[in-house]
C-alpha positions as CSV (number, residue, x, y, z in Angstrom):
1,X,0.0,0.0,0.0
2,X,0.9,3.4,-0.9
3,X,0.0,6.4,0.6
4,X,1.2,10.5,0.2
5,X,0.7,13.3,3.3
6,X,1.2,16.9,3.0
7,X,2.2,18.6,5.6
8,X,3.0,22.5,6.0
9,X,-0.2,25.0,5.0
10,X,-1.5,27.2,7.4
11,X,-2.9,30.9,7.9
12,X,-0.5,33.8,6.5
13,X,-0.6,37.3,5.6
14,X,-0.2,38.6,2.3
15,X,3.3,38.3,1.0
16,X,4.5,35.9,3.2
17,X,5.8,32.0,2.4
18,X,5.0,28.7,3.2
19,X,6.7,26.0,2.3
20,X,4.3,22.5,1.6
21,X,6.0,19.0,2.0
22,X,4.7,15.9,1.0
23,X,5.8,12.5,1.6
24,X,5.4,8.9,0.1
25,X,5.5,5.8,2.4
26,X,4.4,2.2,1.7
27,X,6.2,-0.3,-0.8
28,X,7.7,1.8,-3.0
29,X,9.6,0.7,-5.6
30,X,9.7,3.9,-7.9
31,X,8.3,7.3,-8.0
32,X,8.4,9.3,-11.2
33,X,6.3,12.4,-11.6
34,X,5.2,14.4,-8.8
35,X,3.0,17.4,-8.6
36,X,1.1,19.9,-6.5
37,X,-2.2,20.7,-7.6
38,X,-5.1,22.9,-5.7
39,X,-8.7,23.6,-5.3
40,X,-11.6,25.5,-3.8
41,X,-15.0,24.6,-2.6
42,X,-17.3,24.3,-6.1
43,X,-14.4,24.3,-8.3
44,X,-12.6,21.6,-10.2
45,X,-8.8,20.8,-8.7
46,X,-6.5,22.9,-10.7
47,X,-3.0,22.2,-11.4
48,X,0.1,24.2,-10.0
49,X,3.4,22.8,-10.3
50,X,4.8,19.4,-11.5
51,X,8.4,17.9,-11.5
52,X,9.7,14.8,-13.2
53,X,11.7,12.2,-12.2
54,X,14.7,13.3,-14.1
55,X,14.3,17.3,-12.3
56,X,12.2,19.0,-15.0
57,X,9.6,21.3,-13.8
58,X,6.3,23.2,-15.1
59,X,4.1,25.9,-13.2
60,X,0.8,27.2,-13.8
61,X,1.1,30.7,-15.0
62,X,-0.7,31.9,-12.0
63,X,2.3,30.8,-9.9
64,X,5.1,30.9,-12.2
65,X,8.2,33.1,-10.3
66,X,6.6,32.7,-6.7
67,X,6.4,28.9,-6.3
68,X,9.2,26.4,-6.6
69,X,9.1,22.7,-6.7
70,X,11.7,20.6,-5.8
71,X,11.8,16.9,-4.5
72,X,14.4,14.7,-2.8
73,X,14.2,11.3,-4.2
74,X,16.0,9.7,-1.1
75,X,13.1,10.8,0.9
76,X,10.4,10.2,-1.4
77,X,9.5,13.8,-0.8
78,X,8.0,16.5,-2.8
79,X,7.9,20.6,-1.4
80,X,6.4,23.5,-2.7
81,X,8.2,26.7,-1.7
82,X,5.6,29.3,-1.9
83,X,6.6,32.7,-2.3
84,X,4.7,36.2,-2.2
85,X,1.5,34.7,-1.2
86,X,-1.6,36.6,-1.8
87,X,-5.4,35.6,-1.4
88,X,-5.7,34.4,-5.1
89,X,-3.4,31.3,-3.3
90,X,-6.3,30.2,-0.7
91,X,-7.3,27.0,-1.9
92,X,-6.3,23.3,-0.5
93,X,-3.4,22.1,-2.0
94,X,-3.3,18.2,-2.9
95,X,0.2,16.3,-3.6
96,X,0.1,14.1,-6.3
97,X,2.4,11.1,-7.4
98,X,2.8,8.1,-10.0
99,X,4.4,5.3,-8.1
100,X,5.5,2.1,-9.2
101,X,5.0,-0.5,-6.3
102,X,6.8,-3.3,-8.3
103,X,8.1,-3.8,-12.3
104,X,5.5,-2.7,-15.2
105,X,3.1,-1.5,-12.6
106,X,2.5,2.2,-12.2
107,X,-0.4,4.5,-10.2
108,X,-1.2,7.9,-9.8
109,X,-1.6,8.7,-6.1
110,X,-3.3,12.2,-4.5
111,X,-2.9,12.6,-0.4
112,X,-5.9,14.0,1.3
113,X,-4.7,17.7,1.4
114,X,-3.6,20.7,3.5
115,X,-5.1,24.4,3.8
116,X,-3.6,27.3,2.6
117,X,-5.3,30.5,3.5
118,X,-3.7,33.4,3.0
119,X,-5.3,36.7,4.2
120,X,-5.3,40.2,3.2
């Protein structure tokens, strides 16, 4: 079994960081993409920020130059560094990972969340 936690939002002012982690534990025998992806009540999950295996990254253009993404493969561990936070950034923000559990065998796996509200 294979499961991911987030860890890190909170309650911050405008302009100020947060820094998201998430982490993947269970039998693991690969991880290749991982991602952050967000969303608020009535909307459909949006996505923010990816990195692949091999480092490459993508943003959303809504983040692009404020959020960084970065993962340590040793620790199976994905972060968002979130910069210049404004109230547009309030949403919950899901991790996302594919993970191969053994050869030929891949899944895409979403933890249950964390809150970032960011107030004005």
């Amino acid at each position: 079994q294979v499961r991911l936690v987030e860890s890190g939002g909170g309650l911050v002012q405008a302009g100020e960081s947060l820094r998201l982690s998430c982490t993947a534990s269970g039998t693991i025998r690969s991880i290749g993409a991982m991602g952050w992806y967000r969303q608020a009540p009535g909307y459909e999950r949006e996505f923010v920020a990816t990195i692949t295996a091999g480092g490459s990254t993508n943003y959303a253009d809504s983040v692009k130059g404020r959020f960084t993404i970065s993962r340590d493969s040793a620790e199976k561990s994905v972060y968002l560094q979130m910069n210049s936070l404004n109230p547009g950034d309030t949403f919950v923000y899901y991790c996302k990972a594919v993970i191969s559990s053994r050869p030929g065998s891949w899944f895409e796996y979403w933890g249950r969340g964390t809150q970032v509200t960011v107030s004005s």
